[in-house]
N, C-alpha and C positions, 0 to 999 in steps of 0.2 A: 501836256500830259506828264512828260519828265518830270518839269517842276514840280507839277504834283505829288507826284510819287515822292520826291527827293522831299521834299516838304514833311510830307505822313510820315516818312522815316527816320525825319529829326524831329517830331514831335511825340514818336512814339519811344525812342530813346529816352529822350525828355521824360514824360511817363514814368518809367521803370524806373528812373535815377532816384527819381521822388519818392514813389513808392517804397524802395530799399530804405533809402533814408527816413521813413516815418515808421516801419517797421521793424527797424536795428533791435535785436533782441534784446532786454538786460541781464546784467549778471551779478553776481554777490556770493559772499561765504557767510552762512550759517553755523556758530556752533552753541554748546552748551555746557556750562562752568557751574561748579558748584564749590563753595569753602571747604563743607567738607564732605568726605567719600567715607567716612565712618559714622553707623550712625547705630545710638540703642534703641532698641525695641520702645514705642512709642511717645518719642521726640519726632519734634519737625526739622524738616530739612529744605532748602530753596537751591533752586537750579535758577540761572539766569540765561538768558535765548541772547545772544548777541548777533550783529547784523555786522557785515566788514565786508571791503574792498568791493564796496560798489562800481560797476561799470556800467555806468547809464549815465547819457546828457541830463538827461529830465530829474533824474534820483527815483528811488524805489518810494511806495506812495502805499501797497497793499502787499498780503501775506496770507496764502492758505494752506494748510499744512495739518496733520492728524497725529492726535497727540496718542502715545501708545504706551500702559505700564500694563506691571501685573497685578491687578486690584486686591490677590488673595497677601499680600507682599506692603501694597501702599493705596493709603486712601486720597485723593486730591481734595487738599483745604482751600487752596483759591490760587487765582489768577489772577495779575496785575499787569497792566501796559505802560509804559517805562518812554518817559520823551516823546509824550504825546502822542502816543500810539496805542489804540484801541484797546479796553479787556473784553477777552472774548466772556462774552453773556450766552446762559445758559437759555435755549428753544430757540436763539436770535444768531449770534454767533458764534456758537458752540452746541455740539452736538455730543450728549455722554452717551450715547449707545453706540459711536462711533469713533469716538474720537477727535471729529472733525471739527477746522477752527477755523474762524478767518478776523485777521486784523487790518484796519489800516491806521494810517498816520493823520494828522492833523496836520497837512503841507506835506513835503516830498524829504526824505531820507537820504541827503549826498555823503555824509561821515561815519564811520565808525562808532554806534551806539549801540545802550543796552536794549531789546524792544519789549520785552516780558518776563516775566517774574512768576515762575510756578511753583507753588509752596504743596509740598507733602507731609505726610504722617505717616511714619511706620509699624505694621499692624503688627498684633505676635502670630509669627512664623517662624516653620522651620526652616525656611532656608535662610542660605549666608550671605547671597548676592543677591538684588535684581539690577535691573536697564529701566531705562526712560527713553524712548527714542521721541523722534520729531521725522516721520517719514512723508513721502506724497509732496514736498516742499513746492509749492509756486510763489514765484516774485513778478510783480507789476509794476512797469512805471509810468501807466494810462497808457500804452501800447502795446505789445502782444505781450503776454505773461509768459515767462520761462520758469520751465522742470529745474529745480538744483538737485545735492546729494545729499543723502539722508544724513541725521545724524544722532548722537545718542550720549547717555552719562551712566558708567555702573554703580551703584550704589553697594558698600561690606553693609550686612546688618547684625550689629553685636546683642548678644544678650542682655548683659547690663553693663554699665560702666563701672569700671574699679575704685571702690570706698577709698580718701585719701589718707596715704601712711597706714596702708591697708599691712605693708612687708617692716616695716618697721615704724615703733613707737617712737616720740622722740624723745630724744635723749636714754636711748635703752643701753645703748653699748656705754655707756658714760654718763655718771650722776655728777651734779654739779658739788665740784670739789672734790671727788671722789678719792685722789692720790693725791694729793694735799689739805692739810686741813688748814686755816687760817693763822700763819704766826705760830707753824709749830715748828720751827727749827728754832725759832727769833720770838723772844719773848716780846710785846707792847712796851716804847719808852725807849725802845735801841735805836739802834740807824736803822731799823727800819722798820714800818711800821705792819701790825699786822697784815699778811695777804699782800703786802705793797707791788711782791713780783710778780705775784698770779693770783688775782680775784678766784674767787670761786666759781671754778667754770667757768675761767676766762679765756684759755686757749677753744675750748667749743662749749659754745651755748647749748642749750639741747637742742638737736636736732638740725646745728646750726649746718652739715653738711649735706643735711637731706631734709628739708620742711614737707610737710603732708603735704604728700600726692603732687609735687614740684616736678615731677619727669612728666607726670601722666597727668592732667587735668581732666575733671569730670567734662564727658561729653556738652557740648554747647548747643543752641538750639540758633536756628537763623528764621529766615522767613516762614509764611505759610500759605497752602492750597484748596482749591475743591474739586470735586466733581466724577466721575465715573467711566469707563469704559469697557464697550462690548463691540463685539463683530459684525453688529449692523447696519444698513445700505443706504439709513438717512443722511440728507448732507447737511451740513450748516445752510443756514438760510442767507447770510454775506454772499456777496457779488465781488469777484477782480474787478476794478476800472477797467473799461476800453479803451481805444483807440480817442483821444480827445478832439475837440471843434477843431482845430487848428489842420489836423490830419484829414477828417469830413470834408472839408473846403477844398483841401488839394484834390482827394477824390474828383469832388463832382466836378474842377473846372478839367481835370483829364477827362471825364467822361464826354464834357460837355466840348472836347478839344475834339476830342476822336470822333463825335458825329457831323461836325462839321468838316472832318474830313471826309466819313463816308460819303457824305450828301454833295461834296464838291467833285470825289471822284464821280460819283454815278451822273450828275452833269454833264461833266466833261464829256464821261461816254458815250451818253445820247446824244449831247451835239456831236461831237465825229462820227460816230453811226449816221446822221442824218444829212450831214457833209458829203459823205460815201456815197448815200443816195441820190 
């Protein structure tokens, strides 16, 4: 009956060790980069999702997470998945009255990659700022999904962008030749010839210390987005991965371990009971 017991109790250690080990959480940093953080009233603008410092044997495989603006602010042009990783589709994997998204990967995520690509338009508004967050964050790597921390990108929104050589024309402060005229100290035929020591607007061309709009370049446009958001309670239709065959199998030979213990102790017991007798 000792042995017994002693038995049950290194197979039920066993158990646990396992279990732990196919249940290891994962883990990763989520953020979100955009080129630029200025933008005019309607241009587009692209925020890029990047995935970093994964801690998972297996690598991160799937991603659900809700996507959150303020639509009176910015309209969403589209969405793109970046390294074979899924675009969330609009009824399927994406939800516009909610927000809600779910991606996975084509194979498993062990490096530092970009995973999505959300392209906006800026509506006219009066306000100066908005956010884009990515809240609700789960990562999967076909075994238990973990919560990450939210996260987000503020967006200036400018009225227009500024006309170039808006502050000065060129060549305003100075016309070409202006304090010299060609060959007027020094007649043509001498040692020197007309203009020979200073061309006409040869020390500054016009303009040549400040070219149109060379501080300040007209606003530029990057990528683009779609889609909608409101505050309600539908989810995406995408699924996290579970727990995969590999992890099933261990289950059920621990299950199938642990009744053949019950069923050897409860043996035992009835023969000694019957012994007694």
């Amino acid at each position: 009956m000792k042995k017994i017991a002693k038995l049950s109790i290194i197979m039920l250690l066993t158990m646990v060790c396992l279990t732990v080990n196919v249940y290891a959480k994962p883990n990763c940093n989520i953020n979100m980069e955009t080129k630029q953080t200025e933008i005019v009233k309607g241009e587009e603008f692209t925020i890029d999702v990047n995935l970093s410092n994964i801690q998972s044997e297996r690598g991160i495989i799937a991603i659900e997470a809700t996507l959150e603006y303020d639509k009176d602010c910015l309209t969403l042009s589209k969405m793109k998945g970046q390294n074979d990783w899924s675009s969330p589709v609009e009824g399927k994997s994406y939800n516009a009255s909610n927000g809600k998204l779910v991606i996975d990967k084509d194979g498993l995520a062990k490096n530092d990659e970009t995973i999505l690509k959300i392209t906006f338009k800026v509506n006219e508004t009066n306000k100066e700022t908005t956010t884009v967050k990515l809240k609700n964050i789960i990562v999967a790597d076909g075994t238990q999904p973990t919560k990450i921390l939210d996260v987000s990108q503020t967006i200036t929104i400018k009225s227009e962008a500024e006309k170039p050589g808006e502050d000065q024309k060129p060549g305003e402060d100075q016309k070409p030749g202006e304090d010299q005229k060609p060959g007027e100290d020094q007649k043509p035929g001498e040692d020197q010839k007309p203009g020979e020591d200073q061309k006409p607007g040869e020390d500054q061309k016009p303009g040549e210390d400040q070219k149109p709009g060379e501080d300040q370049k007209p606003d530029m446009n990057t990528n683009q987005i779609i889609g909608d958001n409101n505050n309600g309670e539908n989810m995406a239709t995408g699924k996290l991965p579970q727990t995969g065959n590999n992890s099933n199998i261990i289950m059920i030979i621990a299950i199938l371990l642990l009744c053949i213990i019950i069923i050897m102790g409860v043996y035992v017991f009835i023969k000694e009971k019957r012994l007694g007798r």
